[in-house]
C-alpha positions in Angstrom: -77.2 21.3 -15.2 -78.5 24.4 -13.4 -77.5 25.2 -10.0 -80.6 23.9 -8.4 -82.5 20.8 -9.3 -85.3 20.4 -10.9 -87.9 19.7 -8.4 -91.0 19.2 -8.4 -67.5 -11.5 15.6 -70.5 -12.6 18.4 -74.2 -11.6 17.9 -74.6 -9.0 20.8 -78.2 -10.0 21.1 -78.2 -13.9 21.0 -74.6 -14.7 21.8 -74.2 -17.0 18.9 -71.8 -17.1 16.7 -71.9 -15.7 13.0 -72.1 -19.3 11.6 -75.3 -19.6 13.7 -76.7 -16.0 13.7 -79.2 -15.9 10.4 -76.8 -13.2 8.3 -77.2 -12.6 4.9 -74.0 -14.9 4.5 -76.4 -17.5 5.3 -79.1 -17.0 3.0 -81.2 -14.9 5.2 -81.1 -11.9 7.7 -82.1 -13.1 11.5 -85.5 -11.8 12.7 -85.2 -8.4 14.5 -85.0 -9.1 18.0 -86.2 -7.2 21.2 -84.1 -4.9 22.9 -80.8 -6.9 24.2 -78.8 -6.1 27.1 -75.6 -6.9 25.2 -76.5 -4.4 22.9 -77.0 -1.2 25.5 -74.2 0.6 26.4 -73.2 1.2 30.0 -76.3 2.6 31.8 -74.0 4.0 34.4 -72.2 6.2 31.7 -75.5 7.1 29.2 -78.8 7.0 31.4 -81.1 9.8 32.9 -80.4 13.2 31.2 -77.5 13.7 28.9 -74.3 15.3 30.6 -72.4 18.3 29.1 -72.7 19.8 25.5 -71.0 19.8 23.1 -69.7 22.3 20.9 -70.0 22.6 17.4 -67.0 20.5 17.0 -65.1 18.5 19.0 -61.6 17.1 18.3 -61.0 13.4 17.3 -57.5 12.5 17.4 -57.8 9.3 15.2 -59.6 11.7 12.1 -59.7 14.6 10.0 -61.7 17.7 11.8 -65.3 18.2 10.5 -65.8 20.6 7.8 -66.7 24.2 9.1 -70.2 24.3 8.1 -72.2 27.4 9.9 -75.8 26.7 10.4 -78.4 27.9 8.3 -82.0 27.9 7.6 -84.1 24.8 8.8 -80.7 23.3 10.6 -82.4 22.3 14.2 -80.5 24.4 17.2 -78.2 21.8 18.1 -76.5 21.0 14.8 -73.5 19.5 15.1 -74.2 18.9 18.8 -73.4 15.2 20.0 -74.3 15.5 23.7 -77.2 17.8 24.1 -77.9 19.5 27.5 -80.9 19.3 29.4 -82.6 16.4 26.9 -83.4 13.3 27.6 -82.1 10.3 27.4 -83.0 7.2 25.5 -81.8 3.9 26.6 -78.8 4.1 24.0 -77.6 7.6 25.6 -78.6 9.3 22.9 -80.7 12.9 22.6 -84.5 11.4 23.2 -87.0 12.9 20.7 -87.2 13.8 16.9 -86.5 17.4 17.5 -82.9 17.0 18.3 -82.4 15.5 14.4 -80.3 17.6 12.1 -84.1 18.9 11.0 -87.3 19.1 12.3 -90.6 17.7 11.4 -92.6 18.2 8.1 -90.1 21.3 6.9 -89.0 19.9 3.5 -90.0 18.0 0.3 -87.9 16.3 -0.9 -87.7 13.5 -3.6 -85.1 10.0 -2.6 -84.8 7.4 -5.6 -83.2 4.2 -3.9 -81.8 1.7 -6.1 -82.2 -1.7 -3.9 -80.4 -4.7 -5.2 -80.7 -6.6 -2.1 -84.9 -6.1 -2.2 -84.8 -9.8 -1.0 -82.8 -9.5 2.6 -83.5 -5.7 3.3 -86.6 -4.1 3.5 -87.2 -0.5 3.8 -90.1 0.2 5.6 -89.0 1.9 8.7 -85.9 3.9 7.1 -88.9 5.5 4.7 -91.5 6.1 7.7 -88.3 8.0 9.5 -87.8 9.9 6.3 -91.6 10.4 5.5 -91.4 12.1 8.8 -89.4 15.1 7.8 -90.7 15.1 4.4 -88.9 13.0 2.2 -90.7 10.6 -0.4 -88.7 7.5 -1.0 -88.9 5.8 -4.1 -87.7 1.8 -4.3 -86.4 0.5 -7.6 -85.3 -2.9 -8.1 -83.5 -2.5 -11.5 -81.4 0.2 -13.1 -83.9 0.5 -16.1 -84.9 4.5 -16.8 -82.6 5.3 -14.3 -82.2 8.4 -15.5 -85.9 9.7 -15.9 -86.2 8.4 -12.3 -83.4 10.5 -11.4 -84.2 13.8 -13.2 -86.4 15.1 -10.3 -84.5 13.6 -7.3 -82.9 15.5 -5.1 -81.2 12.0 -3.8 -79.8 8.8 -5.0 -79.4 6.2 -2.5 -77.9 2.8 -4.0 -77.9 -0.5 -1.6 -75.6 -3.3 -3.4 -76.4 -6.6 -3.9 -73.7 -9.9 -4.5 -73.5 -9.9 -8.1 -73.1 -6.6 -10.6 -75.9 -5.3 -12.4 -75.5 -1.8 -13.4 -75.4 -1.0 -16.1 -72.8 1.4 -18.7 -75.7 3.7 -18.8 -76.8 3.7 -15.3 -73.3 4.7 -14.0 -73.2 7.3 -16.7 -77.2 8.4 -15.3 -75.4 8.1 -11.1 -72.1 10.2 -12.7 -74.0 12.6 -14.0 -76.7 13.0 -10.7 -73.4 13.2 -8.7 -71.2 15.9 -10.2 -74.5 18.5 -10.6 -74.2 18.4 -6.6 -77.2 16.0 -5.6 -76.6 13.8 -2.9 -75.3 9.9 -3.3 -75.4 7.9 -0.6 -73.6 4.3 -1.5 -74.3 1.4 0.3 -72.4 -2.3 0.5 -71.7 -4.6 3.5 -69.5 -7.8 3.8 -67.9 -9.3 0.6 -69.8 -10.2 -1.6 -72.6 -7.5 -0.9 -70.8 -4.8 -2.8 -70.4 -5.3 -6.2 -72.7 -2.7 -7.6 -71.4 -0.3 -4.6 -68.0 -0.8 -5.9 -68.4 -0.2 -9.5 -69.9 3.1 -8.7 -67.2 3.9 -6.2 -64.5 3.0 -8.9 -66.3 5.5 -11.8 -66.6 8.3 -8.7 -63.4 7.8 -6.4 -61.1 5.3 -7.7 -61.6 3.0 -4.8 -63.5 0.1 -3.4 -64.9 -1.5 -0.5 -63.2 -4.7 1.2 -63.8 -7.0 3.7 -66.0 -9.5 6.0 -65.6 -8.6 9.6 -68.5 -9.3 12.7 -69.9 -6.3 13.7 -73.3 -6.0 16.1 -72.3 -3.6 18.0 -72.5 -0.2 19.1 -70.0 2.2 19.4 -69.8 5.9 20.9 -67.9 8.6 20.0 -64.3 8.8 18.7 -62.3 11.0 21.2 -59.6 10.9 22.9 -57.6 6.8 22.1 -60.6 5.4 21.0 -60.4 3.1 18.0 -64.1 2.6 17.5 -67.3 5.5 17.0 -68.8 8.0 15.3 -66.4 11.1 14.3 -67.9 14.2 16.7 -69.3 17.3 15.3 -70.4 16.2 11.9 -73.6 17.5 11.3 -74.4 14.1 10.1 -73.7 12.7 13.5 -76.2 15.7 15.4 -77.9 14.1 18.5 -75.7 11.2 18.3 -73.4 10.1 21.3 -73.9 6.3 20.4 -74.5 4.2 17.4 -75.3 0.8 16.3 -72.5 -0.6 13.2 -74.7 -2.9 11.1 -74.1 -6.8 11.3 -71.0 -8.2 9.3 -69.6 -5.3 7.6 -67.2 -4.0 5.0 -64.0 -1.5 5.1 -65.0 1.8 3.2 -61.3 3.0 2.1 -60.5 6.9 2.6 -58.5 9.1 0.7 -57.8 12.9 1.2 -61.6 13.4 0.1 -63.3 10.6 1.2 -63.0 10.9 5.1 -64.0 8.8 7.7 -67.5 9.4 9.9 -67.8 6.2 11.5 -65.0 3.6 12.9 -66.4 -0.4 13.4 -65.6 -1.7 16.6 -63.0 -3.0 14.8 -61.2 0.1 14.8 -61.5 0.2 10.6 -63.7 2.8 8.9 -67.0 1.6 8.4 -68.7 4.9 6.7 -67.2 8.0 5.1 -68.4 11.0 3.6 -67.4 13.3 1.1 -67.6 16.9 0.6 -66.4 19.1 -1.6 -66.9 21.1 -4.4 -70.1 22.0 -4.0 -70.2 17.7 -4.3 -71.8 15.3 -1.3 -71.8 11.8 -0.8 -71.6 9.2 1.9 -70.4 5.6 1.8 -71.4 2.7 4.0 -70.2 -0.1 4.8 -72.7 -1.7 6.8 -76.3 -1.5 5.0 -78.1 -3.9 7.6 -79.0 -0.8 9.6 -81.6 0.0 7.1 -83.4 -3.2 8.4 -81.9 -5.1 11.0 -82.2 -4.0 15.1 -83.4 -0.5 13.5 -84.5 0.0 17.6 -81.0 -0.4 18.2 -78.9 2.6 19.2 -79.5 6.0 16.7 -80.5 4.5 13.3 -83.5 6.4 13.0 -81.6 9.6 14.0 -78.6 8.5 11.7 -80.9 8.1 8.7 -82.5 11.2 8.7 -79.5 13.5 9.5 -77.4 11.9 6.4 -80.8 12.4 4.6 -80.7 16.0 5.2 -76.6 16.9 5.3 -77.4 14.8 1.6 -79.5 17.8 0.6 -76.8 20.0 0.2 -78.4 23.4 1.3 -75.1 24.9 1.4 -75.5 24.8 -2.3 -78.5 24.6 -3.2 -80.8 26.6 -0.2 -83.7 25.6 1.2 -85.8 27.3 -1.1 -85.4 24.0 -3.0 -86.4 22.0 -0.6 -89.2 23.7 1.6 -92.6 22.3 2.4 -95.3 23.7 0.7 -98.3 25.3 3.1 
């Protein structure tokens, strides 16, 4: 394929338990909720205006250093940034405003094919406004059929995995394929069993799978200095984000060498991961319920947008691919 594509525990807001909270485990995701004070981090530390900046990057003990990434292009000013100085503050701590995303507004096109198999649960009307926003069109498939005329002029493919398998021998050949000519897969699952698919794809791609059923709803800040729990600083993934919320019950994403951690649970296991390399970019995501449940909660918007555009891989590909026509 040529260089560049062809393009044309406790629920933090109720205080129930998970047996009573609606999960998916139950059938059904609970109603989104208003904003809870369980779920806000400490005012004293987050509110008003944003203290310090950030550089570029910023150690984590606990994980491997972000990859040295300069910025180029249509990159906002504060990529790789966390803490921003002189921006507001929204209620989560977090950079207030769509200009402090990884890009801006309006300044890309930019085809996403998403693959949901859990169509019945999770809904994806906010995550494609937030994309809309910078210029992404998504487009939701229920089945793998003609996956790969679907995926031909994509810069994306985004896969959300439902309990029982369904791909098919030819749509992992079609997702292989998209991968290795250096488009950007981003692979969804949550708790056991909502990750066959995800897994199947991870096995073909990386030899390893996702695991696990462990409470989440809550947020985390950033991993520094003997934290367990947060984001990985620096990434430009995580750009504007000091705080994030983990998704409901979630799943362990494994890491190897290659596969590195971005975000820890607040159960001090890896949550999401990315790779990079080889010209190659994916992420993998343990906790998919972000895409529909509390989106209002702390940095989901800002988080889907920024893996939307690191998944573009410029660094390969340029902007030129990718830029907004007049």
């Amino acid at each position: 394929m040529a260089e560049t594509p062809g393009f044309g525990g406790r629920d933090e807001a109720t205080g129930a338990s998970a047996d009573e909270s609606g999960s998916k485990l139950r059938g059904s995701l609970a109603p989104k909720t208003g904003k809870a004070a369980a779920d806000t981090p400490n005012p004293a530390a987050t509110s008003g205006r944003l203290r310090g900046t950030l550089g570029a990057k910023v150690s984590a003990d606990t994980s491997p250093a972000a990859p040295e990434v300069m910025p180029t292009g249509q990159y906002s000013e504060w990529v790789g940034q966390n803490q921003i100085a002189g921006a507001d503050a929204d209620r989560y701590g977090n950079a207030n405003g769509s200009q402090y995303d990884l890009i801006q507004d309006g300044v890309i096109e930019a085809k996403v094919v998403v693959l949901n198999r859990c169509s019945e649960e999770i809904t994806l009307d906010q995550p494609k406004v937030a994309l809309e926003r910078k210029g992404f069109t998504l487009l939701e498939l229920r089945d793998c059929a003609g996956l790969a005329e679907q995926l031909a002029d994509a810069a994306e493919f985004w896969i959300i995995s439902g309990r029982h398998p369904h791909l098919t021998p030819a749509a992992l050949d079609a997702i292989e394929t998209f991968f290795h000519s250096g488009r950007g897969l981003y692979i969804w699952g949550d708790n056991d069993p909502y990750f066959t698919d995800a897994n199947l794809v991870l096995q073909r791609l990386f030899k390893v799978a996702m695991s696990g059923n462990s409470p989440g709803d809550k947020v985390v800040s950033m991993l520094t200095n003997g934290k367990k729990a947060g984001l990985v600083p620096g990434h430009l993934v995580t750009t504007g984000l000091v705080n994030i919320f983990e998704g409901i019950t979630i799943a362990e994403v494994p890491t190897t060498e290659l596969l590195r951690p971005l975000v820890y649970g607040s159960n001090g296991r890896v949550v999401t991961a990315y790779y990079d390399h080889d010209g190659r970019r994916a992420i993998v995501d343990g906790g998919f319920t972000r895409l529909h449940y509390k989106w209002e909660s702390a940095g989901t918007d800002r988080y889907i947008v920024n893996a939307a555009a690191w998944l573009l891989n410029v660094e390969r590909f340029g902007w030129g691919s990718f830029r907004a026509r007049g």
